[in-house]
N, C-alpha and C positions, 0 to 999 in steps of 0.2 A: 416981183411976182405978187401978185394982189394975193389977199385973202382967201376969197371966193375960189381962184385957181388950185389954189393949196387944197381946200376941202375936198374939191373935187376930185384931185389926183388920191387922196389919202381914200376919197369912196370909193373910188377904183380900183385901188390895189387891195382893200378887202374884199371886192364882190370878186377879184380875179382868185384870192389863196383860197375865197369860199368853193369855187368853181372845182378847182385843180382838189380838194379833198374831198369832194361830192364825186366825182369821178371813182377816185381809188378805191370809195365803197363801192360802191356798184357792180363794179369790178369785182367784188371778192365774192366768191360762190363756195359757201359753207360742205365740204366735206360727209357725205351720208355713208361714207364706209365705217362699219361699228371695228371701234379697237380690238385688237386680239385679245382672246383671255387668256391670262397667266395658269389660269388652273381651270380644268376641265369641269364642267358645271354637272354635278351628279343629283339625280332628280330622286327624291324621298319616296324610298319603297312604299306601298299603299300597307298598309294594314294589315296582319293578315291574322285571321280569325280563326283558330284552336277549338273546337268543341272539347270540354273539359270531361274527361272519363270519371273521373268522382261524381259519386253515387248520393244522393241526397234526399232526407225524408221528405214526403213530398203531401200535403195538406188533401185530408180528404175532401170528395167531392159530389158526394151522393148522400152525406145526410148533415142537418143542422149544425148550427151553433149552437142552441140551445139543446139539441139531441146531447152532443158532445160534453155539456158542460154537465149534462143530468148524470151521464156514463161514468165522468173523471167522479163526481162526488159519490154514486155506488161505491167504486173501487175506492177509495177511500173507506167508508163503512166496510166492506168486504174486508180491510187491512190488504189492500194490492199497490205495490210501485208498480211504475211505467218509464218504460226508457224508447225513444225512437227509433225506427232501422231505416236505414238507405232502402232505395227501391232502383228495381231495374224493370220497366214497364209495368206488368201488373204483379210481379213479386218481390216479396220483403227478404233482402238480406240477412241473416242472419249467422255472425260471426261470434262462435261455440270455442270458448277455450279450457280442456277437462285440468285441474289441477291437482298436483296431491299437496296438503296442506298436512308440513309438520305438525304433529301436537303429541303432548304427552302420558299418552294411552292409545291403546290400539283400537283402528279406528276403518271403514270402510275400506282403505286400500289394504288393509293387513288381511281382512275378511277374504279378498278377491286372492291374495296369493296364494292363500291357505290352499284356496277350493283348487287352484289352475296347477297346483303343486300335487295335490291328490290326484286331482284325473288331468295332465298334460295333453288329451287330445281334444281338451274344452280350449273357446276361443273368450277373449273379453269383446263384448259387443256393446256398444251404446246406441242407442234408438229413440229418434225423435219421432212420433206417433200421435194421429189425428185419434182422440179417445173417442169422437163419434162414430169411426169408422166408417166416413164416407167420405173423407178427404185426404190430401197426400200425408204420406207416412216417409219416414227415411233412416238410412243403417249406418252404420259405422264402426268398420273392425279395428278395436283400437288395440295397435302392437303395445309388447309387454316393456318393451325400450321405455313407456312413459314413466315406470317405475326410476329409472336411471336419470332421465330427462327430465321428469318435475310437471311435466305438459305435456297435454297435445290440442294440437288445433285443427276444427273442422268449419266450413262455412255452407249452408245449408241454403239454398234458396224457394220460398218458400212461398205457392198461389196463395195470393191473401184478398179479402175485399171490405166493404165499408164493417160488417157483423163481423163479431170476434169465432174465431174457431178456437178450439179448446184441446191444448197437447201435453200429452207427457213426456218426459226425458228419462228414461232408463240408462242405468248401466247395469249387464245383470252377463253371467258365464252361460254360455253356450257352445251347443254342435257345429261344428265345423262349416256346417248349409246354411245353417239359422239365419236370419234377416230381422228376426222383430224378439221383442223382450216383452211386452207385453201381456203375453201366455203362460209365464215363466213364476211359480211360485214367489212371492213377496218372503224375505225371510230378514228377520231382527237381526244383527251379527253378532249381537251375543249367542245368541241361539246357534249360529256355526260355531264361533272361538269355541264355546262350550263340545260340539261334535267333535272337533278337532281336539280339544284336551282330553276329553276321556273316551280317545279312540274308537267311536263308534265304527261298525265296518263302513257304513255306508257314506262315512264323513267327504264332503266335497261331489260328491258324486251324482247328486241331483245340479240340475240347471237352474239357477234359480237369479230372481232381483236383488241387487243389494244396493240401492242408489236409487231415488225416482225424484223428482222436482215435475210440478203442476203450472201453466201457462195458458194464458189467455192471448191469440195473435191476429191483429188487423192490421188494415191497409197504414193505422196511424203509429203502431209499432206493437212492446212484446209487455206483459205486464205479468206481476209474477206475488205470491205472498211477500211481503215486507219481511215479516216473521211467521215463524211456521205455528198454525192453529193448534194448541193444545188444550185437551180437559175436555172430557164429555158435555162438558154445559157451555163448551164455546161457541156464539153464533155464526162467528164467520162461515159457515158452510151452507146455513139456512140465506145465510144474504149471500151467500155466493151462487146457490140456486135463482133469486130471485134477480140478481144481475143476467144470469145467464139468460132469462127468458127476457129481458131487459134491451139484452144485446143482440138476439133472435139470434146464441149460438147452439151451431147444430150441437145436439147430445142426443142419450140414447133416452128411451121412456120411464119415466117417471125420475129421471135423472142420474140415473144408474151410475154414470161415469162420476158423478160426484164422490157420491158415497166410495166407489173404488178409488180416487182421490183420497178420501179423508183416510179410511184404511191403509195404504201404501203410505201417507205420509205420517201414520203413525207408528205403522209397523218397520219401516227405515228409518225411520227419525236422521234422514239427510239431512247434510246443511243449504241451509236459505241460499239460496243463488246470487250471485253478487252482480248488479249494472256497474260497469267500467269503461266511460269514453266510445259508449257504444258495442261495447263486445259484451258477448254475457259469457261468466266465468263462474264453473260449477267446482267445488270441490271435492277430493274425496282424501280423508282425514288418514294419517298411518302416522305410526308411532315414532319419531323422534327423541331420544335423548336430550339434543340439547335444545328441547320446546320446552323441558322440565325445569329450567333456568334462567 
């Protein structure tokens, strides 16, 4: 067998195994059925969106930056804190917690049992009241339980806008009907202790104030003295006028609600209102034993 023969037969039997596996591809027709899943394919809930019910102070919108910043330095000069309130559309929250604050002498809450022990058919009422008397006012019958309980809490919701309104807080004995503290004689509680030790007849028996705190309320929250103004030659009252007209808050003519401000808050001589995490907390002083230690 020649050379040549040999090549030949050896091309041949490659182009023939080339042939025979070129075939068996061609042949093969790839599979489009997708494999079974092992586990059921669970498709990711969408989102789903809460509107949050918390209440939150909300930045005014009707007057300056520069207004504002004029306003905060008055109330400063005035000697006033400011604390925030939550808002629910156009009114400001406001969460009122009354406290009795041991201490060691008798003190506003001993005044209030005296009176409600002498005449039992008086109520304690607290009253939060627009002093210009043209905007909302509000009441609140506070049960005698607070003396056992230490507290009570009320939450007041209150129309408010960019100008400050101007309110006081009473806690003062009243009629059974009553609604407002307001009307109700201002009285020192020495001046009762004293009715009540030497037996006047008439001791407890008038309806009267014994507790009053003074506030300034807008849309940007509640502002209140720092400390309470004392001494006939104190200006905070003259710069507390000149705020007011500052703030364009309503009052009465020639400022009348002031001056009944500075009297009330000299003739209770209340304690300072306390800002707490958003809640304002009023106290009224009764005598404890062991405050003396």
């Amino acid at each position: 067998m020649t050379k040549e023969f040999k090549m030949i037969a050896v091309v041949g039997v490659v182009i023939l195994i080339a042939l025979i596996v070129f075939k068996k591809r061609s042949s093969y027709t790839p599979s489009l059925t997708a494999p079974k899943a092992t586990k059921d394919i669970v498709k990711p809930k969408a989102f789903e969106i809460v509107e949050s019910k918390k209440t939150t102070p909300l930045p005014p919108s009707s007057i300056s930056y520069q207004v504002i910043v004029k306003r905060d330095k008055m109330e400063k000069t005035v000697g006033l804190k400011r604390m925030a309130l939550p808002m629910e559309g156009e009114e400001a929250v406001l969460s009122v917690t009354l406290s009795i604050k041991p201490v060691c002498h008798p003190g506003d809450a001993d005044a209030i049992l005296k009176d409600l022990k002498a005449e039992p058919s008086h109520k304690l009422l607290a009253t939060l009241e627009d002093l210009s008397g043209q905007g909302k006012s509000f009441s609140w019958d506070i049960q005698q339980s607070i003396f056992k309980d230490g507290k009570a809490e009320k939450v007041f919701k209150i129309p408010v806008k960019a100008d400050s309104s101007q309110y006081g807080f009473f806690v003062c004995t009243a009629n059974s009907s009553d609604n407002t503290c307001s009307d109700k004689n201002i009285k020192d509680v020495n001046q009762i202790f004293t009715e009540h030790l030497t037996k006047q007849p008439n001791a407890g028996k008038e309806v009267r104030n014994i507790f009053f705190q003074y506030f300034l309320i807008d849309e940007r929250g509640i502002s209140t003295f720092n400390r309470i103004p004392r001494g006939d030659g104190n200006p905070a009252f003259d710069n507390l006028k000149k705020h007011i007209i500052e703030t364009n808050a309503l009052g009465k003519p020639n400022h009348a609600e002031v001056d009944f401000v500075k009297k009330a808050l000299k003739t209770n001589d209340s304690l300072p209102a306390v800002f707490s995490n958003g809640n304002l907390i009023l106290e009224l002083p009764k005598f404890k034993e062991r405050a003396c230690f």
